[in-house]
N, CA, C and O of each residue as an XYZ file, in Angstrom:
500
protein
N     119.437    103.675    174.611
C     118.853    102.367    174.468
C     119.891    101.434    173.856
O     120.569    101.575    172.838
N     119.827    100.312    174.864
C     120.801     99.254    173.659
C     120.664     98.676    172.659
O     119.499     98.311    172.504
N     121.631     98.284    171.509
C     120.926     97.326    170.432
C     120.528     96.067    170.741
O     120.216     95.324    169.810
N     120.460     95.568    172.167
C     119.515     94.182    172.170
C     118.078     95.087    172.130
O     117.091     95.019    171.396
N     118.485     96.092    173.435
C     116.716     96.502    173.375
C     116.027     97.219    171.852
O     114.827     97.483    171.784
N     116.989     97.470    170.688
C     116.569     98.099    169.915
C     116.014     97.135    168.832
O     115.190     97.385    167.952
N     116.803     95.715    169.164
C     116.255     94.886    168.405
C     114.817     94.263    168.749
O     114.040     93.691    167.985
N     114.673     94.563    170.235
C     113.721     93.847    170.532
C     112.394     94.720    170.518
O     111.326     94.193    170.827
N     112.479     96.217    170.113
C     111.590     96.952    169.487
C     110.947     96.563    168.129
O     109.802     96.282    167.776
N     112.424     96.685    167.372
C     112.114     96.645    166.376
C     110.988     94.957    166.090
O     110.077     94.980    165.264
N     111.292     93.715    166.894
C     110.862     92.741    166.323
C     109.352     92.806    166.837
O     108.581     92.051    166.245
N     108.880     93.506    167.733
C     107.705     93.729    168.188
C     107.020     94.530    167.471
O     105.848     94.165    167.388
N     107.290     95.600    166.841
C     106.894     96.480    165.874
C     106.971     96.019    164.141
O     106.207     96.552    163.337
N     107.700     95.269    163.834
C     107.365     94.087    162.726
C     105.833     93.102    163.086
O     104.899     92.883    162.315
N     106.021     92.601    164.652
C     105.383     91.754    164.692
C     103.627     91.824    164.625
O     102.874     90.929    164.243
N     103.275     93.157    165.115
C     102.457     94.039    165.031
C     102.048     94.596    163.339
O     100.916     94.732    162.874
N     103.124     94.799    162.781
C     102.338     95.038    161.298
C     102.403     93.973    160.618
O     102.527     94.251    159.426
N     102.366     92.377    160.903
C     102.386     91.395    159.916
C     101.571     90.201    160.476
O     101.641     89.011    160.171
N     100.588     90.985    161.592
C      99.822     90.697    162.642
C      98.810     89.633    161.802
O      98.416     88.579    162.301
N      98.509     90.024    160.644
C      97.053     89.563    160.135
C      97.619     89.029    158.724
O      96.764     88.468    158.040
N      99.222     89.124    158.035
C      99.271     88.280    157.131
C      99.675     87.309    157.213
O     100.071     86.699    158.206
N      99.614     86.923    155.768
C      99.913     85.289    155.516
C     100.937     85.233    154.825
O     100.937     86.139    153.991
N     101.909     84.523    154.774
C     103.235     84.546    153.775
C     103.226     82.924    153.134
O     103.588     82.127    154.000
N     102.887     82.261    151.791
C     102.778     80.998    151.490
C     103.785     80.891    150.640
O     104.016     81.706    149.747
N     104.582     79.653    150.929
C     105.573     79.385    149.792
C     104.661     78.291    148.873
O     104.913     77.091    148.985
N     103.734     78.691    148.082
C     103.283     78.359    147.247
C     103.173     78.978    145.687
O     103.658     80.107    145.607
N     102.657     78.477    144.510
C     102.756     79.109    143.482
C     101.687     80.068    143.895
O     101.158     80.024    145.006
N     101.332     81.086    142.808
C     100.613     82.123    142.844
C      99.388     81.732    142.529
O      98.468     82.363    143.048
N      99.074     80.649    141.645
C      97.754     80.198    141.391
C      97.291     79.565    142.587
O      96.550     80.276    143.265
N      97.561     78.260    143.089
C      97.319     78.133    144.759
C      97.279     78.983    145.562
O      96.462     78.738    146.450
N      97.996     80.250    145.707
C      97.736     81.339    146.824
C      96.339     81.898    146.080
O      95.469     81.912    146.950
N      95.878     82.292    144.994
C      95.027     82.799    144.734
C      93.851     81.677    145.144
O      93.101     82.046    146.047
N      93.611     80.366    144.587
C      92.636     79.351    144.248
C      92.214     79.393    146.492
O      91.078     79.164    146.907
N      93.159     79.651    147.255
C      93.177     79.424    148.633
C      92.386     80.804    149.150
O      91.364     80.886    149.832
N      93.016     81.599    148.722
C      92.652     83.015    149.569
C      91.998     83.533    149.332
O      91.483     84.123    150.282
N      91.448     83.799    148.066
C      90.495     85.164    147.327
C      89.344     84.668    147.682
O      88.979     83.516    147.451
N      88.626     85.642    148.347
C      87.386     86.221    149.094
C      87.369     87.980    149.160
O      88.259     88.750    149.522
N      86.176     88.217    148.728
C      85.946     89.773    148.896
C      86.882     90.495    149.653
O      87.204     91.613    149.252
N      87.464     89.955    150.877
C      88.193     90.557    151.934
C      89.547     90.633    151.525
O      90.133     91.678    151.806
N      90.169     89.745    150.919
C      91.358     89.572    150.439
C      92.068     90.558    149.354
O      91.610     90.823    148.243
N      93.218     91.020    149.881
C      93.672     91.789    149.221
C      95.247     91.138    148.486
O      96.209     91.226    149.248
N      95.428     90.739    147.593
C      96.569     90.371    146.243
C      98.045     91.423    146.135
O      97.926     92.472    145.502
N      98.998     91.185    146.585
C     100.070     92.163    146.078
C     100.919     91.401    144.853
O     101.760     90.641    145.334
N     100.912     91.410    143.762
C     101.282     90.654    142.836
C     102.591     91.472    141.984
O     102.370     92.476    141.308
N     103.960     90.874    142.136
C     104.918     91.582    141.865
C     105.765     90.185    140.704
O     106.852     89.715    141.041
N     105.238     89.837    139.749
C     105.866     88.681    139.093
C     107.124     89.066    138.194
O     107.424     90.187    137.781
N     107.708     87.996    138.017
C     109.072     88.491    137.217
C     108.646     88.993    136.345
O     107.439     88.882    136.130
N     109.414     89.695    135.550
C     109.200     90.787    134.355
C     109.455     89.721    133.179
O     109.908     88.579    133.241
N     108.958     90.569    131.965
C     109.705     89.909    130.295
C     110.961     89.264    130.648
O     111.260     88.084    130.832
N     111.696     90.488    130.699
C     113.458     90.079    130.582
C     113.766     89.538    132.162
O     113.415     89.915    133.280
N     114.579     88.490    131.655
C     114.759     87.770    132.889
C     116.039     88.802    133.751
O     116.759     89.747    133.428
N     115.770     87.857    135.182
C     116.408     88.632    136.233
C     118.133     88.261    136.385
O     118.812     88.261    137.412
N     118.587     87.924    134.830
C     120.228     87.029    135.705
C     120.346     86.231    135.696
O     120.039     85.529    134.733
N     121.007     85.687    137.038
C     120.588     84.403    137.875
C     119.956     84.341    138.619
O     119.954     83.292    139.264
N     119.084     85.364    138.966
C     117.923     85.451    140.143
C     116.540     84.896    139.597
O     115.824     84.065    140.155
N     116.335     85.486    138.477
C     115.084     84.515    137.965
C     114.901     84.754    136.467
O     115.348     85.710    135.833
N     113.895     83.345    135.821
C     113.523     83.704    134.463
C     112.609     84.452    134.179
O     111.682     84.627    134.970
N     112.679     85.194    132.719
C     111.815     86.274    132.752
C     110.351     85.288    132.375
O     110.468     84.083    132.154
N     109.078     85.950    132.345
C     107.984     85.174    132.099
C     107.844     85.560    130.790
O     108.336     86.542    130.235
N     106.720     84.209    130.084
C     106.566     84.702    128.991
C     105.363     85.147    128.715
O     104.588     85.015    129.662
N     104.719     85.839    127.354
C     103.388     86.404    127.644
C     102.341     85.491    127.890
O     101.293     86.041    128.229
N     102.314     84.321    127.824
C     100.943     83.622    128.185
C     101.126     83.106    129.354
O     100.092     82.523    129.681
N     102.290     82.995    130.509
C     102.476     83.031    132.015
C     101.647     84.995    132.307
O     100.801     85.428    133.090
N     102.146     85.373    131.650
C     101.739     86.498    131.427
C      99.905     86.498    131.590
O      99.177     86.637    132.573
N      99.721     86.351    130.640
C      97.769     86.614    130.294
C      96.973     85.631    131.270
O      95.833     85.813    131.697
N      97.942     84.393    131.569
C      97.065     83.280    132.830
C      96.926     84.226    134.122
O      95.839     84.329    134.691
N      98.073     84.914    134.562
C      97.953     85.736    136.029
C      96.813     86.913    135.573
O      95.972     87.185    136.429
N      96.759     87.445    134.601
C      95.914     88.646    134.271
C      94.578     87.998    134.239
O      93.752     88.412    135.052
N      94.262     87.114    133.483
C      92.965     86.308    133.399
C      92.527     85.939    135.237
O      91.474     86.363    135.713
N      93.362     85.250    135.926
C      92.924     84.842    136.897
C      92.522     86.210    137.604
O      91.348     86.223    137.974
N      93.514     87.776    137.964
C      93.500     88.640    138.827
C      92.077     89.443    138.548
O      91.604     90.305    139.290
N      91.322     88.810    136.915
C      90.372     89.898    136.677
C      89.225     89.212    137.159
O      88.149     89.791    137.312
N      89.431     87.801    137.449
C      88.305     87.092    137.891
C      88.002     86.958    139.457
O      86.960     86.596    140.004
N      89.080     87.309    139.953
C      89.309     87.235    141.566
C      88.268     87.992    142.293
O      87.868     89.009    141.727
N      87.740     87.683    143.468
C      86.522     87.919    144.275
C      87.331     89.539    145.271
O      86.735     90.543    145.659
N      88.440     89.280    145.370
C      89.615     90.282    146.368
C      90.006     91.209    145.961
O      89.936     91.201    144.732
N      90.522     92.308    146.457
C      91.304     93.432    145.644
C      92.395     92.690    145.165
O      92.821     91.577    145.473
N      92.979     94.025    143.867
C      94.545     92.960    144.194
C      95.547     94.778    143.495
O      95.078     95.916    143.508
N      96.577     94.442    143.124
C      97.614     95.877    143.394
C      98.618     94.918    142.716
O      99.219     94.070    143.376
N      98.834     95.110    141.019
C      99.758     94.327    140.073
C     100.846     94.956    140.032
O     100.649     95.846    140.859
N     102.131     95.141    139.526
C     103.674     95.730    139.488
C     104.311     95.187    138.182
O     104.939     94.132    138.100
N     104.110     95.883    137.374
C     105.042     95.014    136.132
C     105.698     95.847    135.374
O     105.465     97.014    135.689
N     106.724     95.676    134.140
C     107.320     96.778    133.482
C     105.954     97.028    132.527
O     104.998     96.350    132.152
N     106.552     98.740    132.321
C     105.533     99.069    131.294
C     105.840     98.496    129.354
O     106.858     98.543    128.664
N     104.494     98.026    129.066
C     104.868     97.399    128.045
C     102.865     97.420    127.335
O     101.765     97.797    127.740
N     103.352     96.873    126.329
C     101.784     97.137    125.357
C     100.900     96.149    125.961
O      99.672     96.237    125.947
N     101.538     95.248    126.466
C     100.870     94.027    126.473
C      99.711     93.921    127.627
O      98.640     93.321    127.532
N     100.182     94.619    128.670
C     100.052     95.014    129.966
C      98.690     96.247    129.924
O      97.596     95.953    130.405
N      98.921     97.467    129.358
C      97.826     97.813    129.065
C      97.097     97.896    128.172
O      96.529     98.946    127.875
N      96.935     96.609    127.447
C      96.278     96.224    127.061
C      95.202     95.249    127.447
O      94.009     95.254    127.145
N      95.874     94.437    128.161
C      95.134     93.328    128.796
C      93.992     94.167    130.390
O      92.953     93.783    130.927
N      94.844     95.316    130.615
C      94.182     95.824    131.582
C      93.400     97.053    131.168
O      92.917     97.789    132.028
N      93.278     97.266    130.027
C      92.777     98.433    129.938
C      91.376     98.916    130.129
O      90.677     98.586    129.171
N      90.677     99.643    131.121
C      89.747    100.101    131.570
C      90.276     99.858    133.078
O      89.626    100.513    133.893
N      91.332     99.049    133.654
C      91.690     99.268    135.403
C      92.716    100.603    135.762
O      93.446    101.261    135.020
N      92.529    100.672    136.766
C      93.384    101.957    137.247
C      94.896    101.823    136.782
O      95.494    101.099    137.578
N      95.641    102.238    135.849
C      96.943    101.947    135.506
C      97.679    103.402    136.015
O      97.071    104.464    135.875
N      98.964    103.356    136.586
C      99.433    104.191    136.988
C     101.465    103.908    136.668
O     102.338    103.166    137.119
N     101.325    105.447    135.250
C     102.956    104.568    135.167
C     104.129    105.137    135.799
O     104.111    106.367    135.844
N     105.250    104.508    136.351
C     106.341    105.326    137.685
C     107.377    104.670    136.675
O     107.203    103.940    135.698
N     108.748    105.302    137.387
C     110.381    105.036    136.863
C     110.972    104.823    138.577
O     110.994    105.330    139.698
N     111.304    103.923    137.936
C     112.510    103.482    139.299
C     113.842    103.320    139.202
O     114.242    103.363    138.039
N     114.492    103.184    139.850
C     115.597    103.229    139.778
C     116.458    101.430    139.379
O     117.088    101.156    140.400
N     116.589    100.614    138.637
C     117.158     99.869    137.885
C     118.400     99.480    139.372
O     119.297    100.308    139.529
N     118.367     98.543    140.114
C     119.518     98.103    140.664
C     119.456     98.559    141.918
O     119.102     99.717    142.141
N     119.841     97.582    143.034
C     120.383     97.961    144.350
C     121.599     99.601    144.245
O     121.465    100.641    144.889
N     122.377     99.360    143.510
C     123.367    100.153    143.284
C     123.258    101.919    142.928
O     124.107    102.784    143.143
N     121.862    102.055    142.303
C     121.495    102.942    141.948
C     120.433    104.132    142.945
O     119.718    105.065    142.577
N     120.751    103.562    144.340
C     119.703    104.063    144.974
C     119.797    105.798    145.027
O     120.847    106.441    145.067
N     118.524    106.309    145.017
C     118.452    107.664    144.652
C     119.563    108.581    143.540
O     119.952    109.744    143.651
N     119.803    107.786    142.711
C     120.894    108.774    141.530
C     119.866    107.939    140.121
O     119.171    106.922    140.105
N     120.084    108.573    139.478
C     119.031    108.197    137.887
C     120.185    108.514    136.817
O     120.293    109.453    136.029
N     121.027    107.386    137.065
C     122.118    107.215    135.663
C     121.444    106.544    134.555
O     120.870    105.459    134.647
N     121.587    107.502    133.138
C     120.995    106.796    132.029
C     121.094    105.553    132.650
O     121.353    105.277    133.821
N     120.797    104.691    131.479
C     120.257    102.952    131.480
C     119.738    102.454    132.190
O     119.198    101.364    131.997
N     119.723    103.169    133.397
C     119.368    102.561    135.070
C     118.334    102.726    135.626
O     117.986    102.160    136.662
N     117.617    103.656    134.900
C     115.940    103.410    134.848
C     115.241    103.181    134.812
O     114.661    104.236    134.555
N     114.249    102.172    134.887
C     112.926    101.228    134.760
C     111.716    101.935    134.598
O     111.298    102.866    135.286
N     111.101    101.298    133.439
C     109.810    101.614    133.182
C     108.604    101.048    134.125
O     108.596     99.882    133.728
N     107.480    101.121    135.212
C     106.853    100.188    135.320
C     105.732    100.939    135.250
O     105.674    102.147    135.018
N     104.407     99.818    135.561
C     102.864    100.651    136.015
C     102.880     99.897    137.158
O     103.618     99.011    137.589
N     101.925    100.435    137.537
C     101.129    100.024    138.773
C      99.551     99.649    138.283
O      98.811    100.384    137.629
N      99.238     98.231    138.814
C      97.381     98.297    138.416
C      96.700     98.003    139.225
O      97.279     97.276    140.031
N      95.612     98.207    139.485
C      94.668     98.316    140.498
C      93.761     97.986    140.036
O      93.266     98.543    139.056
N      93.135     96.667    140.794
C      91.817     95.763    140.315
C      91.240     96.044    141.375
O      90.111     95.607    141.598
């Protein structure tokens, strides 16, 4: 098979699993205030405490407790991603919390060098 035809698999087979979403360059409170209905399902991956660099600023805890306040009031599922920290299960505590280690950096893929580790949970509303 050639790589035109492999590309043109591949963009049909993207096109097919992104069949039914929505992608908004809007803030997160507008995507929520727009979408949430019972049916609606939330993937919420916000910057962490410590900021990202130059890629982004970290949030602070009451950007923090506004997204948690809104996700507990939401009509939709939703599936949160944040580092693990007190604050976090705390604010969620009684939802499904689930805590994983990742790997810290593009650079680090599948090797787990001290420092390069990340704490996160997973939550489930």
């Amino acid at each position: 098979m050639g790589s035109r035809e492999n590309r043109l698999k591949n963009i049909r087979a993207l096109n097919q699993r992104l069949d039914k979403t929505c992608i908004e360059n809007l803030s997160w409170e507008k995507v929520i205030e727009r979408y949430d209905a019972p049916e609606t399902f939330f993937f919420c991956d916000p910057p962490y405490f410590d900021p990202g660099g130059s890629a982004y600023d970290g949030w602070t805890e009451l950007d923090f407790i506004h997204l948690a306040n809104a996700l507990k009031c939401a009509k939709g599922k939703w599936m949160l991603t944040f580092q693990d920290c007190e604050i976090v299960r705390k604010l969620f505590e009684g939802y499904y919390i689930e805590s994983i280690t990742r790997a810290n950096g593009i650079g680090n893929r599948g090797k787990q060098i001290q420092g390069w580790v990340y704490k996160e949970v997973i939550v489930v509303g």
